[in-house]
C-alpha positions in Angstrom: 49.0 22.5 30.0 50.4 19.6 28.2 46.7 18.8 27.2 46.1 21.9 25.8 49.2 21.8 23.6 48.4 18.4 22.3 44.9 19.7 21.6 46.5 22.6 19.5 49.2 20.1 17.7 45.8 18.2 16.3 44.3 21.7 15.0 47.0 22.9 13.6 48.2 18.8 12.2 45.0 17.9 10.8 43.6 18.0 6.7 40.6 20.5 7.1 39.4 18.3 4.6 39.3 15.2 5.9 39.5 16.0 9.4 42.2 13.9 9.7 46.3 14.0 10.9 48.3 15.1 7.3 49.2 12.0 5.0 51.5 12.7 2.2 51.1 16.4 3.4 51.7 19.1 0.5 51.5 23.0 1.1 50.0 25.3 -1.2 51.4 28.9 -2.4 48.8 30.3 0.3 50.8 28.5 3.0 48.0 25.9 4.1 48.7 22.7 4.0 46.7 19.2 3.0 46.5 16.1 1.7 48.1 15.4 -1.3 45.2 12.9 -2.3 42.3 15.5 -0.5 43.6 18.8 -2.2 44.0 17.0 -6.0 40.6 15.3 -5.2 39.1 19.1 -4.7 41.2 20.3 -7.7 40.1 17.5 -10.2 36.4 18.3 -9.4 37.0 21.9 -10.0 38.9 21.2 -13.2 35.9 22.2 -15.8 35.8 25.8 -14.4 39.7 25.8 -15.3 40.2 27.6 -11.6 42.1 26.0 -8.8 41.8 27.6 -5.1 42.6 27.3 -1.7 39.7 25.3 0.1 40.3 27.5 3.3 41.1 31.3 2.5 39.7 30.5 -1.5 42.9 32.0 -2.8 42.7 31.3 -7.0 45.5 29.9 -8.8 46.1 29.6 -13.1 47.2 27.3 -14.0 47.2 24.5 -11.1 49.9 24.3 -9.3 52.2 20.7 -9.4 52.7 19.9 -5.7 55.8 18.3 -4.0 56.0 16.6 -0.9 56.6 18.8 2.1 59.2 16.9 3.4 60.2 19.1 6.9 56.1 18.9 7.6 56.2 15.3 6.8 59.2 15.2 9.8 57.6 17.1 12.1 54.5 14.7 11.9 56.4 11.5 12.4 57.9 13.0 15.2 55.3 13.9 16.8 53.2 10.4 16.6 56.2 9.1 18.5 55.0 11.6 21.4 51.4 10.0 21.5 49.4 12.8 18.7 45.9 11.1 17.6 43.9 12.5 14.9 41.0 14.7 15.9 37.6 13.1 16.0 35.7 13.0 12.5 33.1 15.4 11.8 30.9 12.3 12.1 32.0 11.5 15.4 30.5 14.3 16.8 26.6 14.7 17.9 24.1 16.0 15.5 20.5 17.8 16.2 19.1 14.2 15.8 21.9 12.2 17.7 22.1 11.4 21.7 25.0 13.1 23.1 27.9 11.9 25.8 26.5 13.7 29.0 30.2 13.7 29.9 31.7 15.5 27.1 32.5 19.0 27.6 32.3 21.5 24.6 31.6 20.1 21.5 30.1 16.4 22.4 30.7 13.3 20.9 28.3 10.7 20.1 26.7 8.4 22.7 27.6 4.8 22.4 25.4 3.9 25.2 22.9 4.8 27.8 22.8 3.5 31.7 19.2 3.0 32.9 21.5 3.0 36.6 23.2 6.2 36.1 20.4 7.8 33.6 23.0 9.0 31.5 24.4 8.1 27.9 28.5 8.0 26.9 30.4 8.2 24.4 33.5 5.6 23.8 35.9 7.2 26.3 33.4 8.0 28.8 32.1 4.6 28.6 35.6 3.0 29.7 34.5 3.1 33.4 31.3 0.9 33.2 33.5 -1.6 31.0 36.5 -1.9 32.8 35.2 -0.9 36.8 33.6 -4.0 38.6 31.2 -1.4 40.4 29.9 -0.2 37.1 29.6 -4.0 35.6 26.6 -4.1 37.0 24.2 -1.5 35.7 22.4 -1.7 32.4 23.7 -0.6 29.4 21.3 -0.1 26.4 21.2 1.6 23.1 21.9 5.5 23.1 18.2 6.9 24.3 17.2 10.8 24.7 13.9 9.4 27.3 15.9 7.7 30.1 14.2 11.3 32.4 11.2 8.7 31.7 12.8 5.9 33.8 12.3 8.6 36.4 8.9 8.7 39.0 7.8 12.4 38.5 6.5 12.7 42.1 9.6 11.2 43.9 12.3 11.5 41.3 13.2 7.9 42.1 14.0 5.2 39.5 10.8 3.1 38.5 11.4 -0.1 38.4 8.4 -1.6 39.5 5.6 -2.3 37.7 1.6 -1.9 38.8 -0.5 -4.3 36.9 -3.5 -2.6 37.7 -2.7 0.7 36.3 -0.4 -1.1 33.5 2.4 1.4 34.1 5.7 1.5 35.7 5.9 3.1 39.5 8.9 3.8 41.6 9.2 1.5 45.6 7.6 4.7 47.0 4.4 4.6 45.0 4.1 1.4 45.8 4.0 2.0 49.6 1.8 5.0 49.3 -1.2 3.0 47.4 -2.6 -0.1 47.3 -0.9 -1.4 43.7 -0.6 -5.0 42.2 2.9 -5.1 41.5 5.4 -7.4 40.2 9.4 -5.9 39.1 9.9 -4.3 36.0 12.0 -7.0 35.0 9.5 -9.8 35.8 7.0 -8.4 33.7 9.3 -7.6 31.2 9.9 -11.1 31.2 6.5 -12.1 30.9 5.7 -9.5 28.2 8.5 -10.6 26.0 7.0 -14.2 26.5 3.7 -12.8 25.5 5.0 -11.2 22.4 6.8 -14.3 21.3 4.0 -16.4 21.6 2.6 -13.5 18.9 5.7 -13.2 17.2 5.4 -17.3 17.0 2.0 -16.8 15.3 2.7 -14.0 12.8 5.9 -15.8 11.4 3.8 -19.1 11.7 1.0 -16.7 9.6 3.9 -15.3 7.6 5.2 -19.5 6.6 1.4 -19.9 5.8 1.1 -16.7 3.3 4.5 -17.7 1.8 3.2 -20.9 1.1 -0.2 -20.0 -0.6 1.7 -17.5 -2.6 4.0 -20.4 -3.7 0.9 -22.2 -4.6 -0.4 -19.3 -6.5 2.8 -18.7 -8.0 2.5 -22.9 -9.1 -1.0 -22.2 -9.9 -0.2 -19.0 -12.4 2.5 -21.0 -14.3 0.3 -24.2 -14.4 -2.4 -21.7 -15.6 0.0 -20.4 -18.4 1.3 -23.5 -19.4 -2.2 -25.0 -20.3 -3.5 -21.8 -21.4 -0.9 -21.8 -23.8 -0.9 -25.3 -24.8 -4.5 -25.5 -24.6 -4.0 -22.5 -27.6 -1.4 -24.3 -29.4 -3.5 -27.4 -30.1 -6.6 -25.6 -30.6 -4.5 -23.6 -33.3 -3.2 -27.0 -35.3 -6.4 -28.9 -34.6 -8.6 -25.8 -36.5 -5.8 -25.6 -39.0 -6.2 -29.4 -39.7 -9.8 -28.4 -39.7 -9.4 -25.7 -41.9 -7.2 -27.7 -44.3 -9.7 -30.5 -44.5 -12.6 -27.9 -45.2 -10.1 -26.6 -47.9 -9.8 -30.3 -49.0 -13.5 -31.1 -49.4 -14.2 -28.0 -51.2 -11.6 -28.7 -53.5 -13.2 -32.4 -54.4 -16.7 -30.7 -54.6 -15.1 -28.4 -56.8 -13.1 -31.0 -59.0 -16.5 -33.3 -59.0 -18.4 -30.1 -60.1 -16.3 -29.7 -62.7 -16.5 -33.6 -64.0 -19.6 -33.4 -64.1 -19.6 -29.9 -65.6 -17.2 -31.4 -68.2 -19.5 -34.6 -68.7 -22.6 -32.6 -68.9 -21.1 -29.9 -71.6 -19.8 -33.2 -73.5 -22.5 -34.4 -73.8 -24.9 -31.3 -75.0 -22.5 -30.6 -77.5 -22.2 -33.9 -79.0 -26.1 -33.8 -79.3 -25.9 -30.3 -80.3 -23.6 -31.4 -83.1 -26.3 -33.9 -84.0 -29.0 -31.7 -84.0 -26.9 -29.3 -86.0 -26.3 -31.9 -88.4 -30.2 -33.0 -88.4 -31.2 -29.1 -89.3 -28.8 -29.7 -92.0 -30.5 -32.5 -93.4 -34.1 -30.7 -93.0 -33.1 -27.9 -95.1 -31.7 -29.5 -97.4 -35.0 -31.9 -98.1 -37.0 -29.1 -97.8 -34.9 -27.2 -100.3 -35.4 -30.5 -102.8 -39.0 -30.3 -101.7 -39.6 -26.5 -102.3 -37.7 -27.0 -106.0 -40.1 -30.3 -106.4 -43.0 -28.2 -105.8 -42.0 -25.1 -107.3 -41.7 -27.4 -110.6 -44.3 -26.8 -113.1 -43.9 -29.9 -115.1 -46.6 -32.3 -113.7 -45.0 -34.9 -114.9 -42.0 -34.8 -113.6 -43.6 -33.4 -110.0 -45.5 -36.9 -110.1 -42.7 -38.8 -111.3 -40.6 -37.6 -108.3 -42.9 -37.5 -105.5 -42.5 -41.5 -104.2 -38.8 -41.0 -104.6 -39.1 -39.0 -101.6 -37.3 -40.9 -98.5 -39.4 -40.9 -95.6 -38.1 -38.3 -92.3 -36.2 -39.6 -89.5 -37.1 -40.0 -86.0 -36.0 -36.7 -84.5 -32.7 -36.8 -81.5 -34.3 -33.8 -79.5 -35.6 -34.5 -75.6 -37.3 -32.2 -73.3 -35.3 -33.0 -70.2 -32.1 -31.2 -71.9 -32.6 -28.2 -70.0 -33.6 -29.3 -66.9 -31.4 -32.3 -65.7 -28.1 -30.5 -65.5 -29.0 -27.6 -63.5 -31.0 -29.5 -61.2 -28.1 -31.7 -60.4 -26.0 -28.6 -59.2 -28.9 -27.2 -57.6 -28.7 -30.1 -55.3 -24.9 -29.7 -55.0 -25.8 -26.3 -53.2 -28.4 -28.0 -51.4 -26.3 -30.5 -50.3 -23.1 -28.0 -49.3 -25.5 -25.6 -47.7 -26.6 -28.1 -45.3 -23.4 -29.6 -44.2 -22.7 -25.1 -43.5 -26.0 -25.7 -41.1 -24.7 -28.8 -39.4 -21.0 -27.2 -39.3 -22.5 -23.9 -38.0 -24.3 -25.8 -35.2 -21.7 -28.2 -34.2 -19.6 -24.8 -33.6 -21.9 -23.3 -31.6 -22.6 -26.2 -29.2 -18.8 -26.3 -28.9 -18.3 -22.8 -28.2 -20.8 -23.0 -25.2 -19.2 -26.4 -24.1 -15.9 -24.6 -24.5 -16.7 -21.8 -22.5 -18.0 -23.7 -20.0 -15.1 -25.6 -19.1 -13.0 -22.2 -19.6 -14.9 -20.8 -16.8 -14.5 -23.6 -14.5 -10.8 -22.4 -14.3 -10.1 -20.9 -11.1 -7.5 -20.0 -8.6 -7.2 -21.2 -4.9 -8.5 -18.8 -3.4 -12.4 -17.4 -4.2 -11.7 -13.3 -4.4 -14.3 -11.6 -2.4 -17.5 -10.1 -3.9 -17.3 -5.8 -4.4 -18.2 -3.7 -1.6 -18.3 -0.5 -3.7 -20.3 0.4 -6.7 -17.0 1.8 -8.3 -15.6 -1.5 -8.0 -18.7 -3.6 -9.6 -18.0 -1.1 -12.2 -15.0 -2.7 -13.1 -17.1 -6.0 -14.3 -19.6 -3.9 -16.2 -21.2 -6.2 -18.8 -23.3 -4.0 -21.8 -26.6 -6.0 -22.4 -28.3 -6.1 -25.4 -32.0 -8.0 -26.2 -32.1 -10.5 -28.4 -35.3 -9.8 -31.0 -35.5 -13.5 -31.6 -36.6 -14.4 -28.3 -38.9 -11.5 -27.8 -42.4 -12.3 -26.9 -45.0 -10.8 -29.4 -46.1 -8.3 -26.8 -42.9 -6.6 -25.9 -41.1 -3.5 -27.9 -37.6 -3.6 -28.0 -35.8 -0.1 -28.4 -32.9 2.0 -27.5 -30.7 -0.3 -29.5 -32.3 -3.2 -28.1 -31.5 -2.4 -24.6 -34.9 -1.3 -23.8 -37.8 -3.5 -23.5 -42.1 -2.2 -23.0 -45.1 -4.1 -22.3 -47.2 -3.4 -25.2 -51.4 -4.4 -24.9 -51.5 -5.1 -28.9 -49.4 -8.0 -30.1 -46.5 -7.4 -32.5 -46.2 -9.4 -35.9 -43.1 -11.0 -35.4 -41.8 -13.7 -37.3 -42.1 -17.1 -35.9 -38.9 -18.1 -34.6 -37.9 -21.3 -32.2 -36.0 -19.4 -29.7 -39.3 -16.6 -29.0 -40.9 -17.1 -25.9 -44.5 -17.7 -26.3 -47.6 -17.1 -23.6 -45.1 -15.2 -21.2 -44.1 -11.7 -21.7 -39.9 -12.6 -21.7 -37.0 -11.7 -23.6 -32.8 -12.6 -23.2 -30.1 -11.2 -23.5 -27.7 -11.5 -26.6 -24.3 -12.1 -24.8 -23.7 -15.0 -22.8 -22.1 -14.3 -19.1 -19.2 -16.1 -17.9 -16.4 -14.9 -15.4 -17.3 -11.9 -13.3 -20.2 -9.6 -14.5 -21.9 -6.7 -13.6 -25.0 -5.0 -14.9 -28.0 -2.8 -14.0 -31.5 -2.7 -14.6 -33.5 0.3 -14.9 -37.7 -0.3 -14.0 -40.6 1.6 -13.9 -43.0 -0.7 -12.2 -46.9 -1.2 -12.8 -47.9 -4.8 -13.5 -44.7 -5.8 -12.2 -40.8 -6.9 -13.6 -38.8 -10.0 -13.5 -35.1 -9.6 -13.5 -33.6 -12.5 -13.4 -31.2 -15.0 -15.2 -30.8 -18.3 -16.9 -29.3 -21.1 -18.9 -30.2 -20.8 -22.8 -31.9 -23.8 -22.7 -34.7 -22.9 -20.7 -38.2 -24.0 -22.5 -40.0 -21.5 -24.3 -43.4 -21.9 -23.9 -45.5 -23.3 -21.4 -46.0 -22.5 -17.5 -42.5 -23.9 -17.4 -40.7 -21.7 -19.5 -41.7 -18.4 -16.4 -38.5 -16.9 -15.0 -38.4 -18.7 -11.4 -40.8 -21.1 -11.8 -37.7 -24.1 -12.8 -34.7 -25.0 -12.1 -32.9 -23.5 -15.0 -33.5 -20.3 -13.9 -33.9 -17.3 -11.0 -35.7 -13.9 -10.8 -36.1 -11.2 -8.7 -39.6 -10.0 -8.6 -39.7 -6.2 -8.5 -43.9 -5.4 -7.7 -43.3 -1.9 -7.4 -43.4 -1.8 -3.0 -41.8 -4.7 -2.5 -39.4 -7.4 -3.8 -39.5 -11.6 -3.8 -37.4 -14.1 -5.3 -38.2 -16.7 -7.3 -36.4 -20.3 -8.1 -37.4 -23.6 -8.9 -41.3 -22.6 -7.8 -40.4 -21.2 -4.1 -41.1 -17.6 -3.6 -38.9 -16.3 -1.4 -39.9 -12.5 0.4 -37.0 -10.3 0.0 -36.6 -7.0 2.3 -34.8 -3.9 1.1 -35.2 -0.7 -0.1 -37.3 -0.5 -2.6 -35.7 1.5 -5.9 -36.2 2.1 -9.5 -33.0 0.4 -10.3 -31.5 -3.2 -9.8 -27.9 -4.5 -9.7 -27.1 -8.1 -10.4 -23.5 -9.2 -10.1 -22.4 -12.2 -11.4 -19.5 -14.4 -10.4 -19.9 -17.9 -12.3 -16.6 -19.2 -11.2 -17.4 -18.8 -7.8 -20.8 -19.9 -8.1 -21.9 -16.1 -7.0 -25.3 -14.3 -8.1 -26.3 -11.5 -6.1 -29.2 -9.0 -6.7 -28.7 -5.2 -5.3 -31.2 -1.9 -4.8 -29.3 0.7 -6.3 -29.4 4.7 -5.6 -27.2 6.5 -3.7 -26.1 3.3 -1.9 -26.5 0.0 -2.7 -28.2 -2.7 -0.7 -27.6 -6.0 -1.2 -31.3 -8.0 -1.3 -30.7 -11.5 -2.4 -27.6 -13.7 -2.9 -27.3 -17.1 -4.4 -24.5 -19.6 -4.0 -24.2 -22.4 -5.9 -22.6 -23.7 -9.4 -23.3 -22.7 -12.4 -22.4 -25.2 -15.4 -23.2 -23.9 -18.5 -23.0 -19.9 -19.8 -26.1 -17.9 -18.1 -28.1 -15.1 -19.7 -29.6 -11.6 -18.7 -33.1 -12.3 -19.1 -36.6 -9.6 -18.1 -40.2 -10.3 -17.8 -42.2 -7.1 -18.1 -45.9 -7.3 -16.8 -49.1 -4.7 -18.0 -47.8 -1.8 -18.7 -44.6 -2.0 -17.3 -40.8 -1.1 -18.9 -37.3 -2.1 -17.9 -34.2 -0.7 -19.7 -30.7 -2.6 -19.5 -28.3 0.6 -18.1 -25.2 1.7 -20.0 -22.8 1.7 -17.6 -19.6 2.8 -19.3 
């Protein structure tokens, strides 16, 4: 009885907002009582709707009411914690959907605290008192609330199972033990030996874990050291083509003040003669005048008297190399300027392949692995174009140089150092470096050569054949079957055999690999090696034969 009242004294005592005994307790015009804090809390959240109720029966009141103290409820309360009164369990004291419950707990149940593999039963703080305090109880095992202790339990003898068959590899109860022949050790003792096993693993992973940590450290060192000479390695190459720049800017402006000098010299110097010629067609006229009026005279004597008075005519100032000297002079300025432009144009260019070189010699620690998917070589699409210049005289390049056809009357091309002569070859424009992709369309009749190369490969000469040096590589495509070719070793390749070729391209990693492409794509040939110097798409089409560089974006 005296239970049930102390039961009643928490209802009726507690904050049905907090769930808790009344502190500071204040009593609304409806007659319930709360909180002070909890009920002006609710209030102040309620203020922008300007309406004020009772949390319980929702009774409204305008404006809100100021709240006092109830000081006889307030009494009552302290009174009655003398006798022993405890606050009613929190809302979250009790067991959700997803919570184990106290097996004990009558009514509403509390949360477990633990479960008893002994007893197969879970309890919540009070109920677990017993197995805390009673030596009987010390003994049995106390884990982590669990709603599958039933599965401690044999299904065919209902006993606990705490044996374990290492031939099944399950847990059996002492009576399936004695029924069948079983290999059997305790639970406990293979327990034990699993957990060893598992920190043996556990040993490894962290060990694998310490390893990964330290490689990304090492990448994270590498990516800064990366950065810092990326951007250093800018830096100077900005001031050092600046200082460049400025001593281009220099010698132009000494060509230009010399040009001038001599400009200034050379104009001197026609106009002073100009002023003497001037002055010498001056002279002329004038004793040609005195000559006309001599021999316009029609006294004879005086004509006669006159004529070996006549001063003889000086040598004349005039030369024919006037014209010609000056403008030759600057001719050879040009000459001169234009040729240093050549030398400047192909110092550039050797450094820009040296340069790229060494830029793709950069790499990171660790070599990342070669596509598996066509989608991902996409990603490292390269778009080729053909370079006319190297163009034997019996290939047609169209399609915007991406295609190239075997054609059986030669082509009058102009003679250039970098055309392949004899063989029926062509490059690409764009030099490859990093990680590149492209695809190579073929329809196959005297046979195709993809391949690829260093630029300096020779260009005529049994030599100068895709394969057949060490500057280069092909992949023979002879319309049934495939071969590869390097350094003079034919190598037979086996694959499906398609109308279009993949070649991926890693020149970091030293990577060339040549593909069959259709629905799938086959690998047929891979190289590894190191590459040195920028390569190039190259094609050797055969009688009557076509390949087309695919666009692949």
């Amino acid at each position: 009885m005296a239970q049930q009242v102390n039961q009643l004294d928490r209802e009726r005592f507690c904050c049905s907002i907090c769930l808790d005994l009344l502190k500071d307790p204040v009593t609304t015009g409806c007659g319930h009582s709360y909180c002070k804090s909890c009920i002006n809390n609710h209030w102040d959240k309620g203020e922008e709707r300007g309406s004020y109720s009772c949390p319980q029966c929702r009774q409204t009141f305008t404006p809100r009411p100021v709240l006092e103290k109830s000081t006889m409820l307030a009494g009552v309360l302290e009174e009655l914690k003398k006798t022993g009164l405890q606050a009613a369990p929190a809302d979250h004291c009790y067991a959700g959907p997803e919570d184990v419950a106290c097996d004990v707990c009558t009514g509403r149940k509390l949360k477990a605290l633990k479960s008893c593999l002994n007893c197969l039963a879970s309890y919540c703080e009070k109920h677990l008192e017993p197995h805390l305090q009673s030596a009987p109880f010390k003994k049995h095992k106390l884990v982590e609330p669990s709603e599958k202790l039933q599965e401690n339990i044999c299904s065919r003898h209902e006993e606990v199972m705490k044996i374990f068959c290492r031939t099944d590899q399950q847990c059996i109860c002492y009576l399936c033990s004695v029924d069948e022949h079983h290999d059997t050790v305790s639970a406990a003792a293979e327990r034990t030996e699993k957990q060893r096993e598992l920190g043996l693993r556990r040993q490894t992973i962290q060990q694998r874990v310490q390893d990964t940590e330290k490689d990304v450290g090492l990448l994270q060192q590498e990516e800064e050291a990366i950065n810092g000479s990326a951007d250093k390695a800018v830096e100077d190459s900005e001031e050092i083509f600046t200082e460049l720049i400025c001593l281009l800017e220099k010698k132009s402006s000494d060509v230009k003040q010399q040009i001038r000098s001599q400009q200034e010299t050379e104009v001197s110097r026609v106009r002073e003669l100009q002023e003497r010629l001037e002055q010498e067609i001056t002279e002329l006229k004038r004793k040609d005048h005195e000559l006309k009026q001599l021999s316009d005279s029609e006294d004879h004597n005086q004509f006669l008297h006159n004529t070996p008075s006549l001063s003889p005519l000086s040598g004349s100032t005039h030369s024919s190399t006037i014209r010609s000297c000056p403008l030759r002079i600057f001719e050879d300025v040009i000459a001169a300027v234009s040729k240093v432009r050549g030398r400047l144009q192909d110092i550039l260019s050797e450094t820009e392949k040296d340069i790229l070189q060494i830029v793709s010699q950069v790499d990171v620690l660790l070599q990342q692995p070669e596509p598996e998917t066509r989608a991902v070589f996409l990603k490292y699409s390269q778009e080729i174009t053909l370079d006319p210049n190297t163009a034997n005289n019996r290939l047609l390049l169209s399609e915007g140089n991406r295609k190239v056809t075997y054609m059986s009357k030669q082509r009058s091309y102009s003679n250039h150092p970098d055309r392949f002569i004899g063989y029926c070859q062509v490059l690409s424009r764009e030099s490859l470096t990093g990680r590149c992709y492209w695809e190579v369309e073929v329809e196959v009749i005297g046979g195709v050569h993809v391949a690829v190369t260093n630029n300096n490969i020779s260009r005529a000469g049994i030599s100068c054949v895709f394969g057949f040096n060490d500057k280069s590589c092909s992949l023979v495509c002879g319309g049934n079957s495939y071969n590869f070719h390097y350094n003079m070793i034919k190598t037979p390749v086996s694959g499906p055999v398609s109308s279009r070729v993949g070649v991926y391209l890693d020149h970091s990693a030293g990577v060339l690999s040549f593909y069959s492409v259709s629905d799938t794509m086959t690998l047929l040939h891979r190289v590894q090696t190191t590459f040195t110097q920028p390569l190039y798409a190259g094609v050797m089409v055969c009688y009557r034969s076509t390949a087309e560089f695919c666009k692949l974006k």
